[in-house]
N, C-alpha and C positions, 0 to 999 in steps of 0.2 A: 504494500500500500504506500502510494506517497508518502503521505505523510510519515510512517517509519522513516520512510528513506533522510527525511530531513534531521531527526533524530540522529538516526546514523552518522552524518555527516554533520552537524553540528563544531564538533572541534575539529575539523579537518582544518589544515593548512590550507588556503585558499590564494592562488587558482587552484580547483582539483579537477586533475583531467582524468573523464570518465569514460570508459569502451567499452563497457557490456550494455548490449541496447535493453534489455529491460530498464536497469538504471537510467539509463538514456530517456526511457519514456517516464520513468517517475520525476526525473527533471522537467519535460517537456510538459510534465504535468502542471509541478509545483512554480514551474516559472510563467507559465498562460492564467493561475490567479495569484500571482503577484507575491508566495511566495520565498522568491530566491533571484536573486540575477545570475545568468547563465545566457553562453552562446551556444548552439548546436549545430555542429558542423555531418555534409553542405546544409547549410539554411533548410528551414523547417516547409515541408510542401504538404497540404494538406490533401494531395494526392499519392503521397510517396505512402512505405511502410515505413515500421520503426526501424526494422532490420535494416534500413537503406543509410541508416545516421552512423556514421563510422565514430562521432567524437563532439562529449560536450565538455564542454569548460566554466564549471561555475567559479563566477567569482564570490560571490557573498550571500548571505541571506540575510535577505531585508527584515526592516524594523518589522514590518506584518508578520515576518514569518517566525523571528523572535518571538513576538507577542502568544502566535500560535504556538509555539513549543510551550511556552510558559500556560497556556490556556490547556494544554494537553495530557501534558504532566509537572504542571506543578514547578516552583521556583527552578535555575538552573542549582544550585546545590542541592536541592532533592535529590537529583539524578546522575551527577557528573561526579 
């Protein structure tokens, strides 16, 4: 689920470059409602498969998406 995936990555070192396209489509997910910032390489076609994205690069997760971890599970010391 997305949103795990955000968990996941959480304290990653950012830019984190990502090649498994499931991950690739949980980005593609969490970056279409805002969030995470991330590029998806080639660019996102909304005729393509997911299988077709060779590589995304997120840089950061946004304030929203902060707020939703913290809305999800609880303070970051809770869980880190």
């Amino acid at each position: 689920m997305p949103i795990e995936y955000l968990l996941e990555i959480e304290h990653s070192p950012f830019p984190l470059r990502v090649k498994h396209p499931e991950a690739i489509r949980s980005i593609a997910v969490l970056k279409a409602v805002g969030l995470l910032e991330a590029d998806i390489y080639p660019p996102l076609d909304l005729c393509a498969r997911f299988g077709d994205y060779q590589l995304a690069v997120v840089s950061g997760i946004t304030a929203q998406g902060r707020e939703e971890l913290s809305r999800e599970w609880g303070p970051v010391e809770a869980y880190s």
